[in-house]
C-alpha positions, 0 to 999 in steps of 0.5 A: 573227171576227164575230158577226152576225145570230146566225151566228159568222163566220170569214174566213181569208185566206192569200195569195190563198186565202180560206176563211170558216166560218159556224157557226149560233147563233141565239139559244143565247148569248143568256142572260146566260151567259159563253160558251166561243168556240173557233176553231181552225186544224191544217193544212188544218182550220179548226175554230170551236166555241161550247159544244157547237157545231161547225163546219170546213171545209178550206183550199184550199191548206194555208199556214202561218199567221204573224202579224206584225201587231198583233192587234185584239179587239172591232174594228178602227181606222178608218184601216185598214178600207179594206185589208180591204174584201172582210171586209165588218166591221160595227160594234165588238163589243159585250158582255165577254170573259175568258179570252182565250188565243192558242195553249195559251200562258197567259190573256191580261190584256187590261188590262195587254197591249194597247197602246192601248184605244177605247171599252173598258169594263174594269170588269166585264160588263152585267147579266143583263137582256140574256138578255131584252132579245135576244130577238125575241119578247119586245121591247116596242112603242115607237112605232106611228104614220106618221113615219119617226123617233121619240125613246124617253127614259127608257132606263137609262144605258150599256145596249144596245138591239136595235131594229127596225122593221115596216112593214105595211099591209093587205096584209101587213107586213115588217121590217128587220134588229135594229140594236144600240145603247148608250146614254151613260154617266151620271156615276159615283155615290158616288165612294168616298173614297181608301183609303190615302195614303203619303208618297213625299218631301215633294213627292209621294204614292202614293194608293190607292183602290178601284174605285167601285161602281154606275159605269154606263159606262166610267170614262174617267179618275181625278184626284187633288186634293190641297188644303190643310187651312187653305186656300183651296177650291182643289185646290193639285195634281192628277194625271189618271191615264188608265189607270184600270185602275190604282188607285194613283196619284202626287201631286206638287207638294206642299210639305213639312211640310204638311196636306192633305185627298185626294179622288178623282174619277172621270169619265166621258164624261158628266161626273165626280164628286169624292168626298164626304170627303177622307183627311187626310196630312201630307208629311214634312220636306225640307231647306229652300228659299231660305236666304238669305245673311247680312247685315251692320251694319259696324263697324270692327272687328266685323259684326253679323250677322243672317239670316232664316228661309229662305223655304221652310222645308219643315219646322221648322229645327233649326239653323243654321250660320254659315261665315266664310272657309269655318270654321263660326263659329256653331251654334245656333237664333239669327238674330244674331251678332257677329264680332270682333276685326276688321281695319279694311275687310277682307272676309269670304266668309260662308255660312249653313246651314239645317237641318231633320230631314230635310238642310241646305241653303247660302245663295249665298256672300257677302262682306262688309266691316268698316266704314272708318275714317279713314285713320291719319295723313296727312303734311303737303303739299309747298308750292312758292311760284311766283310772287307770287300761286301756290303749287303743292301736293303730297302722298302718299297715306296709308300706312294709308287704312282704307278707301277713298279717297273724296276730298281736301280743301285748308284754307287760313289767311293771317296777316291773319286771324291764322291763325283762319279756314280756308278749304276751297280744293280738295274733289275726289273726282278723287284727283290728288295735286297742286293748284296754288292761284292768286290770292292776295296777294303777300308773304302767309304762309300755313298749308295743311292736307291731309284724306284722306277714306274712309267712315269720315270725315276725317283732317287733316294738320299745316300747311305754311307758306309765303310768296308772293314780296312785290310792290309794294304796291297800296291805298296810302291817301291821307293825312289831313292835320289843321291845330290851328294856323295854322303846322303839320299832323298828318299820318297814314295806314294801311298798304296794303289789300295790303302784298304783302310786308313793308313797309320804310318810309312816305314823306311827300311835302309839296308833291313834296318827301320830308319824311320816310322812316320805318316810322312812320304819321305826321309832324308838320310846322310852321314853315308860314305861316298859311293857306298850301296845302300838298299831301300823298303818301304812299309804302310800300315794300316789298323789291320796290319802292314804291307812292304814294298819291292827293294830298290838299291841305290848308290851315293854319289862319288867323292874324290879318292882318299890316300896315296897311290903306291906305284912299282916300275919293272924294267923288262929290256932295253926299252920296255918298262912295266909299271904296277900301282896299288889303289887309294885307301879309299876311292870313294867311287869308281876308280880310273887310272892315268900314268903319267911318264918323263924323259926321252923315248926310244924311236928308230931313225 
């Protein structure tokens, strides 16, 4: 079905048989009035009608006619004008229509039944102006000149031209065929502002406007903004809503508990406008997002517990509760509790619950342990003495850690620091429970302390005693050998600067001779000759064996010489005399000599 050049075209084709109708209008439909169209098809009869107008003809052969197809109004898609070439269709029509109906079936609605919409203006029908726009006679002169193009402005929005040209000379003139077209569609105008705003949950809302008024084109789309009433400018969601046959839309994305200001755009081809004022909701509550879980100060028998606010709240809490090993513990409004009369190092599984008016919402599961403590006791270590200088440790494990076992620590005393100073040998976080300590001094007792470690600090065994194997002893010190007379010696010295064990007895040797053997540190030796050269040694012994010490050499003190001094006298001239003497029996220490000479000497006058 065409309408074109005033003439109402129907093509019928059944299988090979092609049957066309033609009835004449002219410019009878061309008054701004809505116009009855009626085509029709009873056996062999094709009827097309338009108000009081009638036209048939006969098909050929009679066929049933059956459509299985989709049907198109007002054009068809490009993609399948090349089938129907022989149909000859011009452009898509231009103008409105109602009350379709297919059969004696009920009115169509074109907006909700078709599938699919080009182009198609569902707002209503042009004004009545077009009764005098197609009118040939009554069209206005727009150019006159020799070009063969020209540009009108000034037309109004969205509206349809007939034009057509004649070209003369002074023979005569002749002119083409009236081209329609339309022109673009302005941005819509006094966009109003939504009429009703509902809260579908928190996330989401239903808008309702009304269709705006004056829109000249077709409305291509709707879009909803929603922006927040304390923010920034920016829409925080929006919806674009194709179908603008539909004046209710869903806005989502939204936050719960939250103000927002609602607008409405409408757009068409040419551009789109936002309206002026905005209509205010607030979405209502929902269950809170992000509670976290609890956290902890640990303390040996109770937690200090603590949480924050959820990060999204979706609206004002009300109350939270605090699940210990799966038992609600707390209830209330607070951010703090305290959880007691705990066993030392113990895990505990807690869950927080956030509450609003509208639900709850569970944090993640968390455990959480009471802090350590020092372990309760720790036995005192095993020591076995191998060897003069090794002793190999060993020791348990606490029964009661109190936490975990993070590391060992071996104290060590001798007795020749009188067991006051301890010295830490072994500190490992290797947890073996043996160690051997190596170097020390032979015949040496020794007190050991065992400290286990946790988190919560040190705890330190009683002392272990034990003695390594004596040694000879080593550092033997040399004697100091004092003379206050000329015929006897005080002689002392120090123990060994290494005992290596328990010394039994000092020996004194004089001249390689053992003049004593006692535990004494000094001898007192006499009935020596004055001056006479003596050397000493000292020996300590321990149970094992026996040790000297470096020789010193001493002398007596000196005594007045013993005997007579013999002396000879040589003369050798008239003034020169030699003199030669023997010394004393005994000199009894070292010897200088005085000559002592009488008489008269020589001097030259």
């Amino acid at each position: 079905i065409e309408l074109k050049s005033g003439i109402l075209n129907i093509f019928l084709k059944t299988g090979s048989v092609f049957t066309q109708v033609d009835l004449w209008l002219g410019l009878s439909y061309c008054d701004g009035k809505w116009n009855e169209v009626t085509v029709n098809k009873e056996g062999s009869v094709i009827l097309a009608s338009m108000n009081e107008l009638r036209e048939q003809t006969l098909e050929p052969h009679v066929q049933q006619l059956k459509v299985n197809s989709p049907v198109y109004v007002g054009g068809i898609p490009p993609e399948i004008q090349n089938f129907y070439k022989e149909l000859g269709l011009e452009q898509g029509f231009g103008g409105c229509m109602k009350d379709v109906k297919f059969t004696r079936g009920a009115v169509v609605n074109l907006a909700s039944v078709s599938s699919s919409a080009v182009r198609v203006n569902l707002d209503g029908c042009l004004s009545t102006d077009s009764a005098v726009n197609c009118r040939g006679n009554d069209s206005i002169l727009v150019y006159r000149g020799k070009e063969q193009s020209v540009y009108e402005s000034g037309l109004q929005p969205f509206t349809e031209y007939l034009y057509r040209v004649v070209a003369s000379n002074e023979g005569g003139s002749v002119s083409s065929a009236w081209t329609r077209v339309r022109t673009r569609e302005s941005v819509p105008q006094n966009v109003p502002t939504p009429s009703r705003v509902h809260s579908i949950n928190g996330y989401s809302i239903e808008v309702t406007w009304d269709k705006p008024a004056g829109v000249i084109g077709v409305i291509e789309k709707y879009i909803l903004k929603a922006y927040e009433e304390d923010g920034p400018n920016v829409p925080i969601t929006s919806a674009e809503l194709a179908d603008t046959s539909m004046l209710t839309g869903i806005l989502t994305g939204l936050h719960p508990f939250t103000n927002y200001a609602v607008t409405l755009t409408a757009c068409t081809l040419a551009g789109c406008t936002e309206s002026l004022h905005a209509l205010n909701i607030s979405t209502p509550q929902e269950a809170p997002e992000d509670v976290q879980p609890p956290t902890a100060i640990s303390f040996p028998t109770f937690l200090l517990m603590s949480w924050s606010p959820p990060k999204t709240p979706n609206g004002i809490i009300t109350q939270y509760t605090l699940y210990m090993n799966g038992v609600p513990i707390y209830f209330g409004n607070g951010t703090k509790y305290v959880v007691k009369d705990l066993a030392v190092f113990t895990p505990h599984q807690f869950l927080l619950t956030a509450c609003t008016l509208a639900g709850c919402t569970n944090s993640s599961q968390v455990t959480l342990f009471t802090a350590q403590l020092p372990p309760s006791h720790v036995d005192a270590p095993v020591l076995t003495v191998l060897d003069s200088r090794t002793i190999y440790v060993q020791w348990k494990e606490p029964v009661e850690v109190n936490g975990i076992l993070d590391r060992y620590i071996i104290y060590i005393a001798n007795n020749e620091q009188n067991f006051t100073k301890w010295n830490a040998i072994y500190n490992s976080t290797e947890l073996f429970l043996d160690f051997t300590i190596r170097q020390l001094f032979p015949g040496t007792e020794y007190l050991i302390k065992l400290a286990a470690c946790t988190g919560g600090g040190c705890s330190i065994s009683e002392a272990s005693t034990a003695i390594t194997d004596e040694s000879t002893p080593e550092g033997v010190p040399a004697p100091k050998a004092q003379s206050y007379s000329s015929d006897s010696f005080n002689i002392s010295w120090t123990k060994p600067e290494y005992p290596n064990g328990i010394i039994t007895s000092y020996g004194l040797y004089m001249d390689g001779v053992l003049m004593q053997n006692s535990s004494q540190l000094s001898c007192y030796a006499y009935g020596l000759a004055p001056w006479s050269l003596h050397s000493f040694r000292v020996q300590a012994c321990t149970a094992k064996g026996c040790a000297l010490g470096p020789l010193v050499e001493a002398r007596t003190m000196e005594a007045s010489p013993e005997g007579t001094v013999d002396i000879f006298a040589i003369v050798d001239g008239s003034k020169e005399v030699q003199l030669k003497w023997f010394a004393p029996n005994k000199p009894n220490g070292k010897l200088t000599y005085t000559a002592l000479v009488t008489g008269l000497f020589y001097a030259d006058q």
